[in-house]
Structure formats: C-alpha cells, structure tokens
N, C-alpha and C positions, 0 to 999 in steps of 0.2 A: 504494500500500500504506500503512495505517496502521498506525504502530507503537504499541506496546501503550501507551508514555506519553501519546500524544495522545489529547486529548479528539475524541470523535465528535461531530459536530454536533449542534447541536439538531432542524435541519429532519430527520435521517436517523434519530434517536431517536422524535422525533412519530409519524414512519411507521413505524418498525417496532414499536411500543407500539400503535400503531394495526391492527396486523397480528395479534395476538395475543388470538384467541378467549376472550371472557369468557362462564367459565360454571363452575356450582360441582358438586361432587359429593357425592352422599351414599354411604356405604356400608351395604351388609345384608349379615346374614351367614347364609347358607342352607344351615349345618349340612354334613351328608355329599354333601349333592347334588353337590358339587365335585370327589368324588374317583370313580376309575374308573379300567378296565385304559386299556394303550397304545391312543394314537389309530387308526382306521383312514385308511384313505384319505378316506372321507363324512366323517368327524371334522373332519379338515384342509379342505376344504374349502367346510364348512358354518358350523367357526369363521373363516375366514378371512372369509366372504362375511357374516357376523356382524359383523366390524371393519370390513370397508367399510361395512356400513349404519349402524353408531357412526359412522362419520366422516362418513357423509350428516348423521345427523340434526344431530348436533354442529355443522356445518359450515352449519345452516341454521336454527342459534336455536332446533330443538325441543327442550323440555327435559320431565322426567316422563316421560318416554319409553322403555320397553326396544322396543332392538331384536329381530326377530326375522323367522322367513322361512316364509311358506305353501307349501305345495305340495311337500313335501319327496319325498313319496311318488313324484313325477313326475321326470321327464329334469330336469337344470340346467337350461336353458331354461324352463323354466316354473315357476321359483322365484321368489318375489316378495315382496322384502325389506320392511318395512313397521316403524313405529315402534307400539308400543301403548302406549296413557297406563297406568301403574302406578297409578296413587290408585283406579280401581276394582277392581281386583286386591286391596287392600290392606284390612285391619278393622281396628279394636282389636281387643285383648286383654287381660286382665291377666296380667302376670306379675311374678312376684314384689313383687305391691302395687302394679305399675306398670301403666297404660295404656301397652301400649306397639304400636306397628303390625305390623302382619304380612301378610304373603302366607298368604291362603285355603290351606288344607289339600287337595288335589285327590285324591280316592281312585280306585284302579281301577274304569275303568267293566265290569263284569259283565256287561252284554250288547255289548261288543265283539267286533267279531269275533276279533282276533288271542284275546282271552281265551278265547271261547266255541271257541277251535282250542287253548286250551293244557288247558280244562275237559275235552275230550273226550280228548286224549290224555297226561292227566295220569296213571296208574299209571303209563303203557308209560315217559313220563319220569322219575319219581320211582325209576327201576329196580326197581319193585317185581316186575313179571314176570319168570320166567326169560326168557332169550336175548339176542340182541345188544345191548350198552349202546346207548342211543340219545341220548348227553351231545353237544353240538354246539359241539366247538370250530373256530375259523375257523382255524388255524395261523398262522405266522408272518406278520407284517403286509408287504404288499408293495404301494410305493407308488407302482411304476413303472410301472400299468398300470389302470387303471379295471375296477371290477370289481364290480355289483351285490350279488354276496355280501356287502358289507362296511357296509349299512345296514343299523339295528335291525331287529332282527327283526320284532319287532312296529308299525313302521310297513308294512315287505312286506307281511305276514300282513296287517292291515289293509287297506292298499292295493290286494291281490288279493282278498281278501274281497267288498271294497264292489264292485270292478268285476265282480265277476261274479254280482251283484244279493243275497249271502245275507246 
C-alpha cells in the first residue's frame, strides 16, 4: 500500500500517463433536439449501445466521427453500430456576420411512407371528425419487459411500409 505522502514512481506514472486516451473535443449545440418526454425502453437501449460505439471509436483513434446505429427498424441483432465523418454533414453559414459551421437543415421527407400514412389519416388525427379520439398515448413506461410498442412510431410505420413493397 502506498501512503498518500509517498511519491509514486516514475516507471508507474510513465504507464499510466501512457494509458490515458488523447483526444480533444468539440462541442455543438443542437438547439431543442435535446429535449423530449421520458425514455422508453428503445430509448435506453439504443443510447446505451450509442456509448458503446463512443467508446469503440474513441478507443480506436477515430476522430470526426458521430456515432451512430443502422438498422434500427430490425431485431437488436441486426443493428450495426458505425462511426460517420461529421465535416460532410456540416456547411457554412452566416450568422450573425459570422461564418460559422452547421449541420445541414434535414426537412420531412413527403413521400415517406410513415408521412404518406400520417397524410392520409390526418383529419381523423387532428380530431377534426366527430367520434373516438384517436390521440396515441403509450402509458406509463415499463422497462421490465421488451416491448415493440415503444419504438418511434414513424421508424415502425416506415419499416412496415417499405416491407410490404408500398
């Protein structure tokens, strides 16, 4: 045991200075995207498996790099974590007199399916008809049991869509 007044060796400083990941960070600030109701179960899962692939890329000198995972629409098992270079992603701008960088503005695509499913039943949702509300709450978040229901909707809607060729 070493006590707090002795000096730690050099040779054990070397290594563990040596141990310790260089690499620098920048931050972006992306506005409201950040905020949102409580997590589901997909939530917790999908940022979790988010922070493992941080710690891949991190762990392996990629840098410019957001993580992120394809195949969401599928089982876990066929999710596939991957690093994307950001500087393509990324323009000028000017703001406020400044050239300053940004992430591309990405608008709803309108011939999506999940859209082209919200397009067709948009009065019946906006309550505009009489009879049943047709508002779609999931209730209370339960996280002890895997449960399809609890992925965006609009990746399902999509994901059924495309599979059954419309």
């Amino acid at each position: 045991m070493i006590d707090s007044d002795d000096r730690i060796p050099s040779a054990i400083e070397k290594i563990f200075s040596a141990s310790v990941p260089k690499f620098k960070t920048q931050s972006h600030f992306y506005g409201y995207d950040g905020r949102g109701s409580d997590p589901t179960r997909f939530d917790c899962v999908y940022t979790y498996n988010l922070g493992l692939t941080v710690f891949s890329l991190i762990a392996n000198g990629a840098t410019g790099k957001m993580a992120t995972i394809r195949n969401l629409e599928h089982d876990f098992e066929k999710w596939e974590p991957m690093g994307v270079p950001i500087a393509p992603l990324m323009r000028l701008e000017e703001r406020k007199g400044k050239l300053t960088l940004v992430l591309e503005k990405s608008l709803v695509d309108l011939s999506s399916p999940a859209f082209k499913l919200v397009e067709a039943f948009r009065e019946k949702w906006l309550a505009a008809c009489p009879g049943e509300d047709q508002y779609r709450r999931p209730g209370p978040i339960q996280l002890n049991n895997p449960q399809e229901e609890d992925r965006p909707i609009t990746l399902r809607l999509n994901a059924l869509l495309n599979a059954s060729g419309s």
